[in-house]
Biopython code that builds the backbone (N, CA, C, O; Angstrom):
import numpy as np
from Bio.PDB.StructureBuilder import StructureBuilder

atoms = [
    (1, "UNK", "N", (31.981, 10.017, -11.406)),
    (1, "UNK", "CA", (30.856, 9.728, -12.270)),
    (1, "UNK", "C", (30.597, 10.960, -13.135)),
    (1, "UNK", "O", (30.585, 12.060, -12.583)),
    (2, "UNK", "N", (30.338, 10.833, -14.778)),
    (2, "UNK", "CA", (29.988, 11.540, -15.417)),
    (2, "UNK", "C", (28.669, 11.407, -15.817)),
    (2, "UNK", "O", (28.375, 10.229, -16.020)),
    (3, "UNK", "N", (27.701, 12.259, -16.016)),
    (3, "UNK", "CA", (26.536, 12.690, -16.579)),
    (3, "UNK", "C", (26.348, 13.175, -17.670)),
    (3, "UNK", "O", (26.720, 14.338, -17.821)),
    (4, "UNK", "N", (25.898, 12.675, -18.475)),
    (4, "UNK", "CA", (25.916, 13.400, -20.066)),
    (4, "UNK", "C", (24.548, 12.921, -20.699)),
    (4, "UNK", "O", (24.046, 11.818, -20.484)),
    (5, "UNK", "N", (23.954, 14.020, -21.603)),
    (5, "UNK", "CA", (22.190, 14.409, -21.795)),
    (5, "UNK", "C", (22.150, 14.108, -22.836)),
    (5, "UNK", "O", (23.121, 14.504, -23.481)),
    (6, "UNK", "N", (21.323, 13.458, -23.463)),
    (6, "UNK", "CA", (20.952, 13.752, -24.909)),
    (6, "UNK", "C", (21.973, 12.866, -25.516)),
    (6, "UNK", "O", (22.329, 13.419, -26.556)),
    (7, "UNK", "N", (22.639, 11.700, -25.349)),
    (7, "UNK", "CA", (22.903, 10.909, -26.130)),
    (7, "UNK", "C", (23.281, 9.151, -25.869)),
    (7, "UNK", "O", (24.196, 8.329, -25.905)),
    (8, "UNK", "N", (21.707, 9.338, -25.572)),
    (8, "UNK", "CA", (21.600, 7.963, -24.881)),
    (8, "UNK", "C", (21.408, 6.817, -26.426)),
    (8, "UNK", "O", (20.748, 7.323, -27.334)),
    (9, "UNK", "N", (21.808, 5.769, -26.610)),
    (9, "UNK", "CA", (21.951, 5.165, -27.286)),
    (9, "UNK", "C", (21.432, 3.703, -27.224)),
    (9, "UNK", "O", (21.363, 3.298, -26.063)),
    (10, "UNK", "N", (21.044, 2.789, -28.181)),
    (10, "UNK", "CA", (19.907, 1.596, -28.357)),
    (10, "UNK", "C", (20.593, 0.909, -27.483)),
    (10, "UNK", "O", (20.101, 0.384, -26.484)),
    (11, "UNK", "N", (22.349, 0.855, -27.964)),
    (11, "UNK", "CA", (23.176, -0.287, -27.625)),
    (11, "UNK", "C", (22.569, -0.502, -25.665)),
    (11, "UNK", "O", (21.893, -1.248, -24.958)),
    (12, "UNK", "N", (23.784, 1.307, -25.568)),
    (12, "UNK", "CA", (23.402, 1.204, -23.730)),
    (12, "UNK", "C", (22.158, 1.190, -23.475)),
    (12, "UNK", "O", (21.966, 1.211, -22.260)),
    (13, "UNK", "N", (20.879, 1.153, -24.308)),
    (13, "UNK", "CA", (19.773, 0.987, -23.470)),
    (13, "UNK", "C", (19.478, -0.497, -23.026)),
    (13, "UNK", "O", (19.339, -0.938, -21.884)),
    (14, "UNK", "N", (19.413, -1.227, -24.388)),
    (14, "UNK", "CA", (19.143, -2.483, -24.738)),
    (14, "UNK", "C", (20.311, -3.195, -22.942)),
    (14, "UNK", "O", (20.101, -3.908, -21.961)),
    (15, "UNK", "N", (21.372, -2.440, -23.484)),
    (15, "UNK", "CA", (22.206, -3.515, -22.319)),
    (15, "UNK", "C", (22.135, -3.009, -21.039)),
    (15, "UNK", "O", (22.632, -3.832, -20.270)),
    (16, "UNK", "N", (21.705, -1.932, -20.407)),
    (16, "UNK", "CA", (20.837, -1.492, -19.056)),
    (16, "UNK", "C", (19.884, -1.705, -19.100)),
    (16, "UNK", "O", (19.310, -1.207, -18.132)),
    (17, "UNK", "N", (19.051, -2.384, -19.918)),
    (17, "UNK", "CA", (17.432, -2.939, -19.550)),
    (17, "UNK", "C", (17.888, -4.649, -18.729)),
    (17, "UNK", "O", (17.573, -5.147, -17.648)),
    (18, "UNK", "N", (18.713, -5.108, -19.828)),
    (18, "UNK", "CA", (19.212, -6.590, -19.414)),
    (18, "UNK", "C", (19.906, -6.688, -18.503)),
    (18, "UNK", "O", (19.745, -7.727, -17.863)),
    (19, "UNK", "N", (20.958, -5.737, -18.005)),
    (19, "UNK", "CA", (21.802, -5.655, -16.700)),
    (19, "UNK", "C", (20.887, -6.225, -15.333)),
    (19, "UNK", "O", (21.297, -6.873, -14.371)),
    (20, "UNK", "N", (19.175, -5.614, -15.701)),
    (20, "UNK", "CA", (18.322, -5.584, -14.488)),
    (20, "UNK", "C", (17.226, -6.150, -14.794)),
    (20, "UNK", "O", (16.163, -5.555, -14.623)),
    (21, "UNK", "N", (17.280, -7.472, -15.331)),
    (21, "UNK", "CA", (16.147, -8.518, -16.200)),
    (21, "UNK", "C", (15.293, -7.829, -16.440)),
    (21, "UNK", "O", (14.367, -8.155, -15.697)),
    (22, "UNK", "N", (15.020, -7.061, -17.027)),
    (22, "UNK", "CA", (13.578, -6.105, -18.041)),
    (22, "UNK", "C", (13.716, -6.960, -19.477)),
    (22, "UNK", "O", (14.695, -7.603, -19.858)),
    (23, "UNK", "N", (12.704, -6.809, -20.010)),
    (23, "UNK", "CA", (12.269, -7.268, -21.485)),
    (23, "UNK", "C", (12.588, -6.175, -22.404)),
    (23, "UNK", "O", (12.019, -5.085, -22.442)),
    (24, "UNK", "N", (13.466, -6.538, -23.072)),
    (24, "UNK", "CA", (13.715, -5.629, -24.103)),
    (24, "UNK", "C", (12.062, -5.254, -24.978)),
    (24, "UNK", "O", (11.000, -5.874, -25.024)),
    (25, "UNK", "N", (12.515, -3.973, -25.568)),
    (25, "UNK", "CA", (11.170, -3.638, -26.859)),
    (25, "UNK", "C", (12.474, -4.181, -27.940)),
    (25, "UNK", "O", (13.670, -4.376, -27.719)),
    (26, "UNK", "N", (11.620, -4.322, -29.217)),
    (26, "UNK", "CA", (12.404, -4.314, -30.623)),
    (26, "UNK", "C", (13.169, -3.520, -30.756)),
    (26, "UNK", "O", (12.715, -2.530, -30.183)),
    (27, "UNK", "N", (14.507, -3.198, -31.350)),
    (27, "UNK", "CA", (14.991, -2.177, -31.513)),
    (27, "UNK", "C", (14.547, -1.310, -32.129)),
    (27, "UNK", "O", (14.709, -0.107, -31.922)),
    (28, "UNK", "N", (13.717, -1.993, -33.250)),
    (28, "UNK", "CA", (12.788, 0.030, -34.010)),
    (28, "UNK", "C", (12.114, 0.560, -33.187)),
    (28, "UNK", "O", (12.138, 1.781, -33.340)),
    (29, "UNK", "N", (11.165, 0.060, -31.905)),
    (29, "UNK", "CA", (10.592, 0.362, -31.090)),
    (29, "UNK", "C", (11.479, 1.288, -29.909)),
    (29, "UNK", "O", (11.011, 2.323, -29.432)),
    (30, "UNK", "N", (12.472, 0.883, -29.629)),
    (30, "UNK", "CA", (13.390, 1.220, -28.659)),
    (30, "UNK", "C", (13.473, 2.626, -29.461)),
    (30, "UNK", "O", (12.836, 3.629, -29.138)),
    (31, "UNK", "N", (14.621, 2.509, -30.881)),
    (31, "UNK", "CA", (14.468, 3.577, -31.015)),
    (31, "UNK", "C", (14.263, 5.043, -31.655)),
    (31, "UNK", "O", (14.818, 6.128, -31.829)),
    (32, "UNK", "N", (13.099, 4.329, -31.879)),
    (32, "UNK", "CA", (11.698, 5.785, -31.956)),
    (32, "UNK", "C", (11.483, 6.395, -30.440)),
    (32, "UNK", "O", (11.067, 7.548, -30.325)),
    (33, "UNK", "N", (11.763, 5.630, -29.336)),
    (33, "UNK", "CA", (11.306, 6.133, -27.598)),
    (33, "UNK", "C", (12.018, 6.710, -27.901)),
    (33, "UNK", "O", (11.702, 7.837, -28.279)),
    (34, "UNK", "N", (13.581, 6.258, -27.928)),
    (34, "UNK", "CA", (14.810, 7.063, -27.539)),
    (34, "UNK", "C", (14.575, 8.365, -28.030)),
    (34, "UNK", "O", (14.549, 9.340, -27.278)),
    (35, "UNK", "N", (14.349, 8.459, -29.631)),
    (35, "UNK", "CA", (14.037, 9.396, -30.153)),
    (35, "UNK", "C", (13.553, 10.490, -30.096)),
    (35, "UNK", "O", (14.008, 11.605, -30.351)),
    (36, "UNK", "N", (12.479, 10.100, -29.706)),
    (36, "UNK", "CA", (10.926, 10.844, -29.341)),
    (36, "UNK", "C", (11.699, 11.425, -27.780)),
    (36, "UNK", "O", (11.632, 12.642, -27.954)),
    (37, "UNK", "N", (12.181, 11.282, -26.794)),
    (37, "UNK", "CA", (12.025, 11.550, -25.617)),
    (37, "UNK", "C", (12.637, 12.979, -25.319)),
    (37, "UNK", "O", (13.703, 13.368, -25.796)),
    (38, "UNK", "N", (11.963, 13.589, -24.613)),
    (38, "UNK", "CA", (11.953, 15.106, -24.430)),
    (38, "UNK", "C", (13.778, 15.197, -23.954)),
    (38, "UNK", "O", (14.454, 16.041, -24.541)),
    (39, "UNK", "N", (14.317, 14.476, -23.109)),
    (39, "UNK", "CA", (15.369, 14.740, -22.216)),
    (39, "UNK", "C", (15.983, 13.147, -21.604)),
    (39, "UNK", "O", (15.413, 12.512, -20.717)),
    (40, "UNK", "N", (17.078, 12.767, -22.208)),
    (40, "UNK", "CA", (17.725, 11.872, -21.905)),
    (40, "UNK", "C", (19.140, 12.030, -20.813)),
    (40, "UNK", "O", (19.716, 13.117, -20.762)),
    (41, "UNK", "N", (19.571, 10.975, -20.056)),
    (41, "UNK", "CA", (20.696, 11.467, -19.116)),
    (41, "UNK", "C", (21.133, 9.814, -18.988)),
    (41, "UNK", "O", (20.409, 8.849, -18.743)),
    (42, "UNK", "N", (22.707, 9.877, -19.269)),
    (42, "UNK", "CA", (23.312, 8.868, -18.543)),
    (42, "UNK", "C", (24.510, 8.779, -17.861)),
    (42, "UNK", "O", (25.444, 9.544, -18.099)),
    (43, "UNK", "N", (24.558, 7.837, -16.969)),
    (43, "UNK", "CA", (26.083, 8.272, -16.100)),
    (43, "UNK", "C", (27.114, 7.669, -16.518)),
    (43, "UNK", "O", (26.858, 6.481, -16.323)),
    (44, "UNK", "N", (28.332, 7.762, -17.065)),
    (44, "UNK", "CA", (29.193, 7.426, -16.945)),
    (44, "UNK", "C", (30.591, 6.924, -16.479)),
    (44, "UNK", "O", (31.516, 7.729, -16.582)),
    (45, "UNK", "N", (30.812, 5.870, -16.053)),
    (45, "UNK", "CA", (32.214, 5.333, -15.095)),
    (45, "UNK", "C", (33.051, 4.761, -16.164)),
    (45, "UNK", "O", (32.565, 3.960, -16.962)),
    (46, "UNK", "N", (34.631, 5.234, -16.240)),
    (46, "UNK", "CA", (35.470, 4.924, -17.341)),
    (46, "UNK", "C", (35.075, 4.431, -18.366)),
    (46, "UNK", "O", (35.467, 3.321, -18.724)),
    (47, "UNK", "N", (34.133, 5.220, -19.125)),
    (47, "UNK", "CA", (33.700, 5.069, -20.287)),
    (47, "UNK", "C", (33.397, 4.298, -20.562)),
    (47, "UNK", "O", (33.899, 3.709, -21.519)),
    (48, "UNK", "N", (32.394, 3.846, -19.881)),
    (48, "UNK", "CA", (31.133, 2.676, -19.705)),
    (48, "UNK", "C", (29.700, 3.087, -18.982)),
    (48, "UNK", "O", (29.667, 3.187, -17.755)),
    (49, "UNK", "N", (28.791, 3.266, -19.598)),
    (49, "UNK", "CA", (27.396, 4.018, -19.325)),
    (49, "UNK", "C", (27.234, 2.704, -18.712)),
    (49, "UNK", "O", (27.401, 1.546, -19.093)),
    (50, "UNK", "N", (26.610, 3.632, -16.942)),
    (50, "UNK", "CA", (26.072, 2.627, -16.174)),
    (50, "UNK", "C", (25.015, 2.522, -15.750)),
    (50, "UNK", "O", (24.602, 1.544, -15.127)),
    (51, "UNK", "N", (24.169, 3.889, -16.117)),
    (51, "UNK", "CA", (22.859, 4.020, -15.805)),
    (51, "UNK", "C", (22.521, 5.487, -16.775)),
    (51, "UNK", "O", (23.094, 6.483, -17.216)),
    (52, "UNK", "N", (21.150, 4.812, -16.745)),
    (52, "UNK", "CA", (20.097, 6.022, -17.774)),
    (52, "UNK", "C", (19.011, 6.336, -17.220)),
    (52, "UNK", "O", (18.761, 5.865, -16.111)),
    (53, "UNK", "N", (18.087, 7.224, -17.871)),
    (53, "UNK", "CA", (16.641, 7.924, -17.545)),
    (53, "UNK", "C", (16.508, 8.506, -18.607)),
    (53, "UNK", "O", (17.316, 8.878, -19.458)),
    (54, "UNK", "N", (15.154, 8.582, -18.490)),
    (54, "UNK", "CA", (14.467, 9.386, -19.834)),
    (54, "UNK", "C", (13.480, 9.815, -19.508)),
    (54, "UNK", "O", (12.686, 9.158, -18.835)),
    (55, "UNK", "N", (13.201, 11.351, -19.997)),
    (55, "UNK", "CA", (11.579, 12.054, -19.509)),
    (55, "UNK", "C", (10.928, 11.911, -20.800)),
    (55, "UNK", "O", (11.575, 12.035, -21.840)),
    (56, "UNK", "N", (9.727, 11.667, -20.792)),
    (56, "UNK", "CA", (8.839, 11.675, -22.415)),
    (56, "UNK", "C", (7.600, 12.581, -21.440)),
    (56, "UNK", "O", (7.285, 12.591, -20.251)),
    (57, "UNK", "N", (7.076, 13.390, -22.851)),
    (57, "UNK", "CA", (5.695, 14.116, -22.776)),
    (57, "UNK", "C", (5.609, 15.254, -23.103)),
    (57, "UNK", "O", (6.243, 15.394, -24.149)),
    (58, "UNK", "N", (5.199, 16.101, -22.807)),
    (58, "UNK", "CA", (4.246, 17.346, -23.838)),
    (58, "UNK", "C", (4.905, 18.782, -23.519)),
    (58, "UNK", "O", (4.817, 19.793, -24.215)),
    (59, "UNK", "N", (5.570, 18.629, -22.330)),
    (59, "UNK", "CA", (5.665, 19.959, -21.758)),
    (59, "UNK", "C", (5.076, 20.176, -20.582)),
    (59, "UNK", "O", (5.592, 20.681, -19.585)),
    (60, "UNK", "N", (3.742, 19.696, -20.748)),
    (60, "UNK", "CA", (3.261, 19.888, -19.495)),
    (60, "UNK", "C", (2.605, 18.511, -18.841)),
    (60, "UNK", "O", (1.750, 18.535, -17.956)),
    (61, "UNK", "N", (2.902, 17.861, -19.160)),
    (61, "UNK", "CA", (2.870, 16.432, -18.977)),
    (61, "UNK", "C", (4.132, 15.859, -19.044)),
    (61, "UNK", "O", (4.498, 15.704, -20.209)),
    (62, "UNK", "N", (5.149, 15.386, -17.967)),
    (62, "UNK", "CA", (6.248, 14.361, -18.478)),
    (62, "UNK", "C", (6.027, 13.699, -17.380)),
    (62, "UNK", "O", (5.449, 13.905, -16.313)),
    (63, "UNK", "N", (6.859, 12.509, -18.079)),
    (63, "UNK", "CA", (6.593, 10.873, -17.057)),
    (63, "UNK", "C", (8.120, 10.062, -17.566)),
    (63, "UNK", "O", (8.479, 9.455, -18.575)),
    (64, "UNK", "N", (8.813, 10.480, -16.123)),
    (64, "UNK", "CA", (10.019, 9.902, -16.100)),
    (64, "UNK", "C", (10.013, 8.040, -16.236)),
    (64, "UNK", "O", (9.400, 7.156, -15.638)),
    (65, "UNK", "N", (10.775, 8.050, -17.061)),
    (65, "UNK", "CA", (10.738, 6.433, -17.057)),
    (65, "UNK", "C", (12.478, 5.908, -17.753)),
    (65, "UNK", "O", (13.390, 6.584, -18.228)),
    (66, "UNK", "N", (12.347, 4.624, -17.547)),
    (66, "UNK", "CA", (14.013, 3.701, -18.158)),
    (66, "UNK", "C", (14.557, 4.535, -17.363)),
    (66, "UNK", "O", (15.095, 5.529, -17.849)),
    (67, "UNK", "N", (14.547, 4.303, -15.749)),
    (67, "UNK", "CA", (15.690, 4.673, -14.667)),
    (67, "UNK", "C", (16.581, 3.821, -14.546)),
    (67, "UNK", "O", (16.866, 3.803, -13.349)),
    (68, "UNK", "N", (17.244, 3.036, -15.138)),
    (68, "UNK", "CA", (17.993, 2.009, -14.497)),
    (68, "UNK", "C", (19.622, 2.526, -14.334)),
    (68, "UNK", "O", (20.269, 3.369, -14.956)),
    (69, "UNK", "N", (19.962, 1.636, -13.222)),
    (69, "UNK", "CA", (21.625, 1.808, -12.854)),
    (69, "UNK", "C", (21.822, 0.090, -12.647)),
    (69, "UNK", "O", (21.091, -0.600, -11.937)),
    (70, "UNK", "N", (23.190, -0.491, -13.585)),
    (70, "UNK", "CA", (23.637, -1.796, -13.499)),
    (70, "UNK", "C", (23.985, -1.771, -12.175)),
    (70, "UNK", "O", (24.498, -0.879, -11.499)),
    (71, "UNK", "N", (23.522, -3.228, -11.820)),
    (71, "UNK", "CA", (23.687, -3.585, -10.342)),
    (71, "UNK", "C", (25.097, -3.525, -9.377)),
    (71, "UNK", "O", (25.019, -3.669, -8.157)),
    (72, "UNK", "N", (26.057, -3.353, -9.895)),
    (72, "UNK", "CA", (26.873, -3.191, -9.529)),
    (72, "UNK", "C", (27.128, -2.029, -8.670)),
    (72, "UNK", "O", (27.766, -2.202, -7.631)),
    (73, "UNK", "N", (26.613, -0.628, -9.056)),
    (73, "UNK", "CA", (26.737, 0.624, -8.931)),
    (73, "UNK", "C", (25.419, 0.691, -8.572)),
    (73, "UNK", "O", (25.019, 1.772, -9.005)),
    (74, "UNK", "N", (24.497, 0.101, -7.995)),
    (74, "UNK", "CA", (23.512, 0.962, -7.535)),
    (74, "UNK", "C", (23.895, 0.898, -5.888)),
    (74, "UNK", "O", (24.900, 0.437, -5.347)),
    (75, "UNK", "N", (22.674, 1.555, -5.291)),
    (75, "UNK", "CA", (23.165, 2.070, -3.780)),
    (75, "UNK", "C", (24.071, 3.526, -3.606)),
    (75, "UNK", "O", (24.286, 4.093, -2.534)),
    (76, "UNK", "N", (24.461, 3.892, -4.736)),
    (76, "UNK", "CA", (25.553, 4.977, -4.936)),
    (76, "UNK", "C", (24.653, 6.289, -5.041)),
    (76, "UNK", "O", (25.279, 7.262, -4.622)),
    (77, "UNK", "N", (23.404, 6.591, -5.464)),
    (77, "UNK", "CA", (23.242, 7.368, -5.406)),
    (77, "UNK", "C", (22.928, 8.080, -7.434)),
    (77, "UNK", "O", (22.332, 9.053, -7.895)),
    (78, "UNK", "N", (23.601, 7.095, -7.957)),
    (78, "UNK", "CA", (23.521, 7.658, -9.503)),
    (78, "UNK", "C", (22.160, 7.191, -9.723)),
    (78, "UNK", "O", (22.351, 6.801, -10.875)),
    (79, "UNK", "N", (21.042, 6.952, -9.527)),
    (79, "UNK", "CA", (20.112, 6.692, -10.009)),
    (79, "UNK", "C", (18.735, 8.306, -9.112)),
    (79, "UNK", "O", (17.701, 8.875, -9.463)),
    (80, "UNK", "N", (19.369, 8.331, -8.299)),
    (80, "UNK", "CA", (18.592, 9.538, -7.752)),
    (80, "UNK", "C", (19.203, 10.900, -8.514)),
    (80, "UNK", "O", (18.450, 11.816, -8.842)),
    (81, "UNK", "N", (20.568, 10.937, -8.747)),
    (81, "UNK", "CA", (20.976, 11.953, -9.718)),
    (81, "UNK", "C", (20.774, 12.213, -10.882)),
    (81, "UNK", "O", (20.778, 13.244, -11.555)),
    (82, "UNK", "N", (20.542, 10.867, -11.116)),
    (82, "UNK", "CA", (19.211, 11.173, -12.591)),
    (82, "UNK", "C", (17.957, 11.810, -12.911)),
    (82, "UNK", "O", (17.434, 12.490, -13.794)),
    (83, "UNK", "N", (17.615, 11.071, -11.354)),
    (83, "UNK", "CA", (15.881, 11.586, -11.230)),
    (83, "UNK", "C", (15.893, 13.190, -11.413)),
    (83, "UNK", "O", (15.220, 13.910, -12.151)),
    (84, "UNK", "N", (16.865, 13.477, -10.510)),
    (84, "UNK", "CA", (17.152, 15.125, -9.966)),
    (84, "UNK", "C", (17.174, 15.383, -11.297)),
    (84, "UNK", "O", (16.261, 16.143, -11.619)),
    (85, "UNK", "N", (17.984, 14.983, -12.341)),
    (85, "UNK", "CA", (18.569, 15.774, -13.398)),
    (85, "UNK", "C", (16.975, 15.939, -14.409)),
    (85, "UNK", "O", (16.616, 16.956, -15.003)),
    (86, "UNK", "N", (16.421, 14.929, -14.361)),
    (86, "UNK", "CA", (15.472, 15.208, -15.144)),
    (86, "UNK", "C", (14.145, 15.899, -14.629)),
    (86, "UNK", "O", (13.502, 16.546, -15.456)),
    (87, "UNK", "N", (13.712, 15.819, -13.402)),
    (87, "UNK", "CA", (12.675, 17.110, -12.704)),
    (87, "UNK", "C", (13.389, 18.263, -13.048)),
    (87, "UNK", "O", (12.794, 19.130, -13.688)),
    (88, "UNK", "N", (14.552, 18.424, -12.739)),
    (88, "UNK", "CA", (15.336, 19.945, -13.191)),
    (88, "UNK", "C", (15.201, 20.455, -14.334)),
    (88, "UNK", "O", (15.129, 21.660, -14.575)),
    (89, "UNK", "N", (15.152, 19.410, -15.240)),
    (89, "UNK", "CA", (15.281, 19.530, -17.004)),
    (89, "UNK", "C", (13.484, 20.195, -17.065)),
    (89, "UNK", "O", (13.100, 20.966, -17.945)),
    (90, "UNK", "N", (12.754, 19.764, -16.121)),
    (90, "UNK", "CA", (11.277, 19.982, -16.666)),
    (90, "UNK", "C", (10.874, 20.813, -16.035)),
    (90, "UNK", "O", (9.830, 21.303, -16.467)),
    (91, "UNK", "N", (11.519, 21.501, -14.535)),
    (91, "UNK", "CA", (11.407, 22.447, -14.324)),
    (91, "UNK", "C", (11.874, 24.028, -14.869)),
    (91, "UNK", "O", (11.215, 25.066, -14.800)),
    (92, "UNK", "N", (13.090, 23.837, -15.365)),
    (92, "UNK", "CA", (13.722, 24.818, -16.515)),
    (92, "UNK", "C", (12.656, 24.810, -17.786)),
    (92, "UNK", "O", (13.060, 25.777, -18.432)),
    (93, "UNK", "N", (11.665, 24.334, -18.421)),
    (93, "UNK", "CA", (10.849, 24.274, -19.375)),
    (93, "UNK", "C", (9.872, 25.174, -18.912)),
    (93, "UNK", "O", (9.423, 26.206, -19.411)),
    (94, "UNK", "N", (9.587, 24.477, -17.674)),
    (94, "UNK", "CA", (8.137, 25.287, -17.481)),
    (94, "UNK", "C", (8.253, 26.576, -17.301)),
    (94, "UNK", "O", (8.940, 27.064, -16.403)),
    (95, "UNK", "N", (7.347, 27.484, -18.450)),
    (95, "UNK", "CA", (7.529, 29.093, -18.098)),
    (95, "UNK", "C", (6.682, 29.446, -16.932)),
    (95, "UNK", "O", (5.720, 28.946, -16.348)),
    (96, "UNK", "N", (7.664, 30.855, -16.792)),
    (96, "UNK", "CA", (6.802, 31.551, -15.655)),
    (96, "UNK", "C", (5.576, 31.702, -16.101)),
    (96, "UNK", "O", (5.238, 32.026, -17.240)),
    (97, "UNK", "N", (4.378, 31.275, -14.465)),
    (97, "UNK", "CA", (3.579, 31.153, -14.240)),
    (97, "UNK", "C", (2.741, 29.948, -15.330)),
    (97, "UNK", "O", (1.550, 30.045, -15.627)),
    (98, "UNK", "N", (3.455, 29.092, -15.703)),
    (98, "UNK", "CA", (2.819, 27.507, -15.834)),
    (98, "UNK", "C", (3.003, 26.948, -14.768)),
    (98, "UNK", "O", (3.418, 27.529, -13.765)),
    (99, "UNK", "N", (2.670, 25.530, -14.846)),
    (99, "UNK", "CA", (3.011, 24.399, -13.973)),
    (99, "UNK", "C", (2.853, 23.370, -15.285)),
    (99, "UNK", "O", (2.179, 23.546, -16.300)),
    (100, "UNK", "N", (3.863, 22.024, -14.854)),
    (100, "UNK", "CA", (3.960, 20.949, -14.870)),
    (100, "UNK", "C", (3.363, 19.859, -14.270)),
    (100, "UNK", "O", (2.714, 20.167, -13.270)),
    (101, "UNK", "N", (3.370, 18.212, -14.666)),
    (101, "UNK", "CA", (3.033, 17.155, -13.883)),
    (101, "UNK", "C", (4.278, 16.315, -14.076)),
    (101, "UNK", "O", (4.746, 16.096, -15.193)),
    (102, "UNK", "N", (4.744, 15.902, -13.070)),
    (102, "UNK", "CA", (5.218, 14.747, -13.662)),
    (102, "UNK", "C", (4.898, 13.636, -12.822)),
    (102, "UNK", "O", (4.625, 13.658, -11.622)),
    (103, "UNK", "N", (4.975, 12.536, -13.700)),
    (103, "UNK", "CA", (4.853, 10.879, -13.241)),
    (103, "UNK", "C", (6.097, 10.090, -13.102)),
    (103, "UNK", "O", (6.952, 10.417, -13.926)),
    (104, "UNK", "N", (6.349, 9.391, -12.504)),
    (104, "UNK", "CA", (7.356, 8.339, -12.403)),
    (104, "UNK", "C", (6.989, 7.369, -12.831)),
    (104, "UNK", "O", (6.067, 6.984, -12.111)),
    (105, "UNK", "N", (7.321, 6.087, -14.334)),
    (105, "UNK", "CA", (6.884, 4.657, -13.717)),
    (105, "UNK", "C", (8.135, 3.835, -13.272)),
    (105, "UNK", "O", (9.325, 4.020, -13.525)),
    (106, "UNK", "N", (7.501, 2.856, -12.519)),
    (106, "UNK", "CA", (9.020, 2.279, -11.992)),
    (106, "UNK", "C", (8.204, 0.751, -11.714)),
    (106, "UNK", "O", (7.000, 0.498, -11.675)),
    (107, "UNK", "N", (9.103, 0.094, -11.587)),
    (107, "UNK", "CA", (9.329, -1.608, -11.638)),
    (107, "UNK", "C", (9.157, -1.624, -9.543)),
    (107, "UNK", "O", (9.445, -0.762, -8.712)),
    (108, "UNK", "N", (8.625, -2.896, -9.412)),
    (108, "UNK", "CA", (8.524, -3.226, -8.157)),
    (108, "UNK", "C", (9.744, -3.325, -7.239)),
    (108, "UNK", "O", (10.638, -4.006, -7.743)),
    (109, "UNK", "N", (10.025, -2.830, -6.026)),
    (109, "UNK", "CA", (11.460, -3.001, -5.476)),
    (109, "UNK", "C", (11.116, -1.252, -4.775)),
    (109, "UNK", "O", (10.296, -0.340, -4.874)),
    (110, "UNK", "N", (12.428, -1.628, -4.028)),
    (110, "UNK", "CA", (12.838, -0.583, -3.078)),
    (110, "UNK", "C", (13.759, 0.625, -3.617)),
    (110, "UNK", "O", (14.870, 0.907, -3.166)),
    (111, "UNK", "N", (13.136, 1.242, -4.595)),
    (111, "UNK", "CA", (14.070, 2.348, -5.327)),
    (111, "UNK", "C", (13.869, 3.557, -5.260)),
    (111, "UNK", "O", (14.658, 4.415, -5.655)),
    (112, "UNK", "N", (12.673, 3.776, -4.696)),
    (112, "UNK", "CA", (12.143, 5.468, -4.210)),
    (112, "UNK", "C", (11.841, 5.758, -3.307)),
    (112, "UNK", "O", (11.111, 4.940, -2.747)),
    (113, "UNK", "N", (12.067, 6.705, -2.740)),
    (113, "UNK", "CA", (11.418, 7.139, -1.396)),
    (113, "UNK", "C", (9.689, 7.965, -1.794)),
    (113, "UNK", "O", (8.983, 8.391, -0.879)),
]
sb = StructureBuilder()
sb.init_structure("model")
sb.init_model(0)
sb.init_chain("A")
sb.init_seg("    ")
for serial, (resi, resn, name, xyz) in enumerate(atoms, 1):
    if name == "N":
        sb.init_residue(resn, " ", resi, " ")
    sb.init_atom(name, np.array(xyz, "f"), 0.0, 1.0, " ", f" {name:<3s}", serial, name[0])
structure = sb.get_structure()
């Protein structure tokens, strides 16, 4: 599995929202998020993105959200390596002697501890 930041795209979002019945936004809507979002990450299996995440917020406010991994590949573990990747991303921001918040939102189901 590959991991790669910062170039998450409408197509793979649009089609990892639907992989896991979510409601798409419009695509101008989609992407201005994409856009806007502090820190993007997705995994890659033979060059096919199988899962994404995205942190949005201020710096001192971020709220991880669009965790998804296609059903196929979840249970593996790439959806917690995301999480990791993006607390990491917001912990590297925060200067010495700040603090951070972050939020998770997430969809109903058994996906976090």
């Amino acid at each position: 599995m590959e991991y790669k930041e910062n170039i998450l795209d409408y197509k793979d979002y649009f089609r990892l929202r639907e992989s896991v019945g979510w409601i798409n936004f419009s695509k101008e809507q989609a992407q201005e998020a994409i856009n806007n979002s502090l820190y993007t990450v997705i995994a890659i299996d033979n060059s096919q993105t199988v899962g994404m995440g995205r942190l949005i917020g201020d710096g001192m406010y971020g709220m991880i959200v669009d965790i998804v991994v296609e059903p196929n590949y979840q249970k593996q573990g790439i959806g917690s390596k995301i999480v990791d990747m993006l607390m990491d991303f917001m912990d590297k921001k925060t200067p010495i002697g700040g603090r951070c918040s972050i939020q998770l939102i997430a969809e109903k189901g058994d996906f976090y501890e």
